[in-house]
N, C-alpha and C positions, 0 to 999 in steps of 0.2 A: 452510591456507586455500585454497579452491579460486580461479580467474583471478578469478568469475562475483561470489563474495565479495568477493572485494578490488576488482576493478570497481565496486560499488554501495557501498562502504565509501569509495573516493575520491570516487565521486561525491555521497555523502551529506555528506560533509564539503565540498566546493566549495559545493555547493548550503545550506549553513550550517545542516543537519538537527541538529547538537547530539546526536548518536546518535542518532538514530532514522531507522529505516529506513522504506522505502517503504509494508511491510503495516503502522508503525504510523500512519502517514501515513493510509494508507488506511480504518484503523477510526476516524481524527478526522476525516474526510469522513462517514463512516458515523454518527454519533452526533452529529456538527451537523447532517446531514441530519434526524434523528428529531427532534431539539432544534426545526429550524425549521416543523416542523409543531405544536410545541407551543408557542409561539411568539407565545402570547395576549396581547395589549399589547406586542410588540416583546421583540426579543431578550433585555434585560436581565430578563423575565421569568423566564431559563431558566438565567439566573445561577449559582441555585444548585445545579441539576443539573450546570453546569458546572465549578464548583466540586469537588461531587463527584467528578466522573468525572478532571481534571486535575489536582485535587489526593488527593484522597484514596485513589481507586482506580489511579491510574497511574503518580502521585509524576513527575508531570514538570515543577511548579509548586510551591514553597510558598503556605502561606495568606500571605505575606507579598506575593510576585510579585503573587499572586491578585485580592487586593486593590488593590496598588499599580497594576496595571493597569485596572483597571477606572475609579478614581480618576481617573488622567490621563488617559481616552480622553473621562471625561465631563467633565471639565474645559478638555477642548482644543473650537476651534470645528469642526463637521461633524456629522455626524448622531449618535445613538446607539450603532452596530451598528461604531462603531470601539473598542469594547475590546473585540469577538471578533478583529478584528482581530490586536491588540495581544495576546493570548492565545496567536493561532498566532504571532504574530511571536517570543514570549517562549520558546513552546515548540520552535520549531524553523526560527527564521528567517524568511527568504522563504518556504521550501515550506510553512514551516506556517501562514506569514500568507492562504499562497492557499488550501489545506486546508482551513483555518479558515471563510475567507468564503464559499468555492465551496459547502461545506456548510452555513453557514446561510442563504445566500442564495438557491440555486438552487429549491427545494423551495416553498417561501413564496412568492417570485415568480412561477412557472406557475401554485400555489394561487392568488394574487391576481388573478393575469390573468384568469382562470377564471370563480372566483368574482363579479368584476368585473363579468363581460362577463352573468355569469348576473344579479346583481343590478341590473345596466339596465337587464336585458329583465321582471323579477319585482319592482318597486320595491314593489308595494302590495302584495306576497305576507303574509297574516299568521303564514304559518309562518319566512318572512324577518324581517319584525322582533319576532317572540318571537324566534329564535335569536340575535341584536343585541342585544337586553336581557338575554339570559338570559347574553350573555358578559362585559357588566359587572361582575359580581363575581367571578367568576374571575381578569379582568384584576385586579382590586383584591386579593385574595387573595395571587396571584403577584406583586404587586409588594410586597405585605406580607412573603414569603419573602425576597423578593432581598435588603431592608433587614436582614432578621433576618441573610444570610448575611453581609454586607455589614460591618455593626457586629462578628461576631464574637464573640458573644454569649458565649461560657468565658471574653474577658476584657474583658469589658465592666464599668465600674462604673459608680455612680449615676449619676457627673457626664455617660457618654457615653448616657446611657438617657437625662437629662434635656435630652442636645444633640438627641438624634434626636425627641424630642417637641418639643422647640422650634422644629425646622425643619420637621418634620411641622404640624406648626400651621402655624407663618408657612407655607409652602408652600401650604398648603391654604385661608388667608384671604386672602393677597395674588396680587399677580402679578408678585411678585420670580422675576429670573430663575433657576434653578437655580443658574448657576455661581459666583451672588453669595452663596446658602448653603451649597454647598461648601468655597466662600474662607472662610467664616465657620465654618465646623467645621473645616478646612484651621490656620487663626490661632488657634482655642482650642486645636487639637491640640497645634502649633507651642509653645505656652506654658505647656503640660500641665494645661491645664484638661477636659482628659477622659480 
């Protein structure tokens, strides 16, 4: 093994990388970067491509981590965009916690800025808000995917088909908080009622 190896070998382990090196550091900056341009209704939209890519095609996550992370970032109080977080952190520490966010974050905020700054100057543009409507159901789409990745679906039975309709309802008639229907599929989990 050459000095140059064994250099970035200690260094990836100080730095709590869990094996992975710097180029693969770098293609997880590079595919949240693409993630946060797709990115329609916030991050958890993009869920399932992340899933994909961390779990399936990279194997640096179980569907078990996968889940379990997502679970307690939206459980915990702060924004949303803390279980990409909690993703890099899973996959690779610190560097991957920053990886992680640097990629979804950076791309989407200049877009926003942007876009922002264009949409105060073009408020009553009508090719502006057909684009704003016509992203409504995509957002609703994508967030239909993430539940589907989410639940698990190869081992999904009735009873956890009939909790996500449940809380799909109630969510959808009330204005219960999110994390009080989580605790509530969290406590039927907990009792094996799904």
């Amino acid at each position: 093994m050459s000095v140059l190896a064994d250099f970035t070998a200690t260094l990836g382990q100080a730095a709590g990388l869990q094996g992975l090196g710097v180029a693969e550091l770098a293609q997880m900056i590079g595919h949240f970067m693409v993630l946060s341009m797709l990115a329609v209704g916030g991050a958890i939209t993009t869920a399932p491509d992340m899933n994909r890519w961390l779990v399936q095609q990279q194997g640096w996550l179980t569907d078990a981590q996968f889940t379990a992370s997502v679970a307690l970032a939206q459980a915990a109080p702060g924004p949303n965009i803390l279980f990409v977080a909690l993703l890099g952190w899973n996959v690779a520490g610190a560097a991957g916690l920053v990886a992680a966010m640097a990629g979804i974050m950076a791309p989407s905020s200049v877009l926003a800025f942007l876009v922002g700054r264009y949409g105060q100057r073009n408020a009553q543009s009508r090719a502006l808000r057909a684009f704003t409507t016509g992203m409504a159901p995509i957002t609703v789409g994508l967030l239909v995917s993430t539940g589907w990745v989410l639940a698990n679906p190869g081992q999904a039975g009735a009873g956890t088909w009939a909790l996500v309709a449940a809380a799909a309802l109630v969510s959808w008639r009330t204005k219960l908080p999110p994390v009080l229907l989580i605790a509530a599929g969290g406590l039927v989990g907990a009792l094996g009622g799904a």
